[in-house]
C-alpha positions as CSV (number, residue, x, y, z in Angstrom):
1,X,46.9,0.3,112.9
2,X,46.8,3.9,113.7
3,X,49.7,5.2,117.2
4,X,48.8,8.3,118.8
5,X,51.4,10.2,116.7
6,X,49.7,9.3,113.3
7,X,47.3,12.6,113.4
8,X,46.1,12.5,110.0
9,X,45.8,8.5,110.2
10,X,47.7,7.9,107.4
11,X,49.2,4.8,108.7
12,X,52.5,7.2,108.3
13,X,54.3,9.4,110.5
14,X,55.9,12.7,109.0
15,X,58.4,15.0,110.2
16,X,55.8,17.5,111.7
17,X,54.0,14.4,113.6
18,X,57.1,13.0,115.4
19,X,57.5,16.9,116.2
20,X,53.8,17.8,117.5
21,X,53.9,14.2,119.2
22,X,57.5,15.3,121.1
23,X,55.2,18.7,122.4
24,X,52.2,16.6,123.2
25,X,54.5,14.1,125.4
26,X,56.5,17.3,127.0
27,X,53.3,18.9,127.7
28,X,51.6,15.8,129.4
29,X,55.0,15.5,132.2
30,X,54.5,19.1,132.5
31,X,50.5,18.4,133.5
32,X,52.2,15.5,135.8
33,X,55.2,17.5,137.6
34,X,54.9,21.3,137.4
35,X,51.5,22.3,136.3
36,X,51.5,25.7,137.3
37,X,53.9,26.2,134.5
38,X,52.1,26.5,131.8
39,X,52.1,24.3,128.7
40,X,54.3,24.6,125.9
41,X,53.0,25.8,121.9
42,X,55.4,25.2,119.2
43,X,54.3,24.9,115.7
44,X,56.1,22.0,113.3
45,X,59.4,24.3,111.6
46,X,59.8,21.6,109.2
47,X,57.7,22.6,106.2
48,X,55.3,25.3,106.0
49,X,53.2,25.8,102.7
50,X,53.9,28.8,100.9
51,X,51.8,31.5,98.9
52,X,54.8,33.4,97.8
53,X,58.6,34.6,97.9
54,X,57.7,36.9,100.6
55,X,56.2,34.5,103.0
56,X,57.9,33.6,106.6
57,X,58.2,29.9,107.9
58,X,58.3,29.3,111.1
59,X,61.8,29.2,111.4
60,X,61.8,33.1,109.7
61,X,59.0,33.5,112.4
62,X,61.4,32.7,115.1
63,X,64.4,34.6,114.4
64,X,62.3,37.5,113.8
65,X,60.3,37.1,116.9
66,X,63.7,36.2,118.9
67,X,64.8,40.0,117.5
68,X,61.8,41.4,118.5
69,X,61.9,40.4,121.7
70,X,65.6,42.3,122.4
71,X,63.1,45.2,122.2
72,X,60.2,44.6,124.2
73,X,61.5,42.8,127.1
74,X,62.9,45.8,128.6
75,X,63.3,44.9,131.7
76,X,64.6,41.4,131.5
77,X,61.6,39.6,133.4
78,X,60.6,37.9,130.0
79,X,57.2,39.4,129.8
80,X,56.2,42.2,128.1
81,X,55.0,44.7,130.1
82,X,52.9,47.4,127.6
């Protein structure tokens, strides 16, 4: 018996499931009580395959995005506005 959070259909559910099934259920109540707002995206932080020692996760994504940010949301509105 496969559940809706079983993906792959493994007949297991892995970190990354449980987390992608948590977005999916966020992003239906969304639809349901404020659908102008937009859906959330958030990729699984939990593992991440990686080519080398360089490579980001998502977590490295993140922070690095989250620093970026300080820069181009100069205005505060939290959009950037090229």
């Amino acid at each position: 018996m496969t559940t809706m959070c079983d993906t792959n259909n493994d007949g297991t559910i892995d970190e990354c499931e449980s987390f992608d099934c948590v977005v999916e259920i966020e992003n239906s109540w969304r639809s349901t009580y404020c659908p102008d707002y937009g859906f959330a995206y958030c990729d699984c932080p939990f593992t991440v395959r990686e080519c080398d020692i360089m490579t980001w996760n998502c977590v490295d994504i993140m922070y690095n995005t989250e620093a970026a940010w300080v820069s181009w949301n100069l205005n505060g509105d939290d959009v950037i506005d090229w």
